[in-house]
N, C-alpha and C positions, 0 to 999 in steps of 0.2 A: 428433431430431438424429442426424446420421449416425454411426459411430465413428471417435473419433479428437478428435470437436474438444472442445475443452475448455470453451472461452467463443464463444456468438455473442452477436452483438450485429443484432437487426433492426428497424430502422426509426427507430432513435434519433432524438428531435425533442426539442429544449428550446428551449421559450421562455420571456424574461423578460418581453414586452411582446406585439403585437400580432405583431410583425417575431420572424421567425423564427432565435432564436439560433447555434442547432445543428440539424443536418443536413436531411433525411435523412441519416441514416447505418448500413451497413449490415456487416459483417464477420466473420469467422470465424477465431478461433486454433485451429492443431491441438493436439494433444497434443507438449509437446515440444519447440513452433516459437516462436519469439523473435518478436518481432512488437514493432512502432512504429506509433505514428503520428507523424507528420511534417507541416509545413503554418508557414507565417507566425504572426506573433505576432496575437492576437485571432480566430483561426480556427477556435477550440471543438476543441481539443485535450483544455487541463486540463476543462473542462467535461465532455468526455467520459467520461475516467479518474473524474470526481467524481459522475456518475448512476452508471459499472459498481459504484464502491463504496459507494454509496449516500447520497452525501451531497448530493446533489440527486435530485431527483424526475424523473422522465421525464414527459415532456408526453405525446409518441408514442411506439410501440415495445415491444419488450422487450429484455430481455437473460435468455440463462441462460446456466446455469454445471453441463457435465456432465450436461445437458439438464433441469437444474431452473430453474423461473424464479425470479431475484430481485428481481423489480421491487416485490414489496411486504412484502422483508423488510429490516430494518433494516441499518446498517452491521456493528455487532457480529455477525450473522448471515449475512453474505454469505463471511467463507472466503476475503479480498481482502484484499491489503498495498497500503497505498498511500503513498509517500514523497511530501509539497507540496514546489513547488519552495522554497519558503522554509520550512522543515523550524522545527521547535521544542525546545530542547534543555530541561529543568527544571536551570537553574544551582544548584541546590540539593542536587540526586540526586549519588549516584556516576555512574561513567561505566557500572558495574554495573547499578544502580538503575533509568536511563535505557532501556536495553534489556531490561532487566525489566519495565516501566511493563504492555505490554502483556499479557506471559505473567500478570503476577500478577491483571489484569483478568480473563481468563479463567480463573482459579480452581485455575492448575495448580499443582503442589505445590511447595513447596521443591528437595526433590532434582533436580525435573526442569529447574525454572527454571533452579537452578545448573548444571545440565548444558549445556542447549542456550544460554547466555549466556555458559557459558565456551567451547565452540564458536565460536561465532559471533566473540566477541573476540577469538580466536584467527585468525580466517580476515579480520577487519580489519587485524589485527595491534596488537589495543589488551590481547592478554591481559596484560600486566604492568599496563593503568593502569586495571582495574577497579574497586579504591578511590577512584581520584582523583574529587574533587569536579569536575563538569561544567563550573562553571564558572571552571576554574584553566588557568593557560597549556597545560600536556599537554591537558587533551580539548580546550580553542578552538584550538591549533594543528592539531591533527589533523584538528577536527570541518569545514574548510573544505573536504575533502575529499566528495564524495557519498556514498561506500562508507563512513562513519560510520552518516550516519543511517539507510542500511539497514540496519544489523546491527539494532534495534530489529524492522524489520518482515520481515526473515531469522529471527529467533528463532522467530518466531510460527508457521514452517510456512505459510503461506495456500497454497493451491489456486494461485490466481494473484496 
């Protein structure tokens, strides 16, 4: 992989049947560079984003990441935030707890969790409703917003 790119993506193929779901598909993010994809609805967008994180299988292809392949590592192991377009909140959790879910999955300590959660609720602008229960009017009025449910996978650091 040359330097600079972050993530390729070569040959991507997913199918669920006979009939070919997704691509060929072929791509390069550099270091740095904002990158989309774009494309009508059913045109193997989210499908795509869900093989680079591993929550689908690649039929064809690979993908790395930093020039390591992750095609046969699992999602916990790939180093990828990925926000679904219908995001899931635990109306149970604080609005704290919720962007926590991940950090503490990954086994990082207290001090840090609090740090990089209060970070991040800060740059939502939810640092005062950190207590509140998920599921009380403050976080569901706010959470309609997109930049909620990143703060969850902004906590985490991923690569990409």
């Amino acid at each position: 992989m040359p330097p600079g790119i972050e993530l390729e993506v070569c040959g991507l193929t997913k199918r669920y049947s006979p009939q070919v779901s997704v691509g060929p598909i072929s791509f390069e993010v550099q270091k740095g560079e904002f990158f989309s994809l774009l494309g009508p609805s059913g045109c193997g967008k989210t499908t795509t984003l869900r093989c680079i994180a591993g929550f689908e299988t690649l039929t064809e292809g690979s993908i790395s990441l930093h020039g390591e392949r992750l095609d046969d590592k699992p999602p916990h192991r790939r180093d990828i935030g990925l926000v679904f377009q219908n995001y899931a909140l635990f109306p149970h959790l604080t609005v704290f707890d919720n962007v926590a879910f991940g950090l503490r999955l990954r086994r990082l300590g207290k001090a840090e969790i609090a740090d990089r959660v209060g970070r991040v609720l800060q740059l939502v602008d939810l640092a005062g409703d950190g207590g509140a229960i998920s599921g009380t009017a403050v976080w569901g009025a706010t959470a309609a917003s997109s930049d909620r449910p990143l703060a969850g996978a902004r906590a985490a650091h991923p690569h990409v």
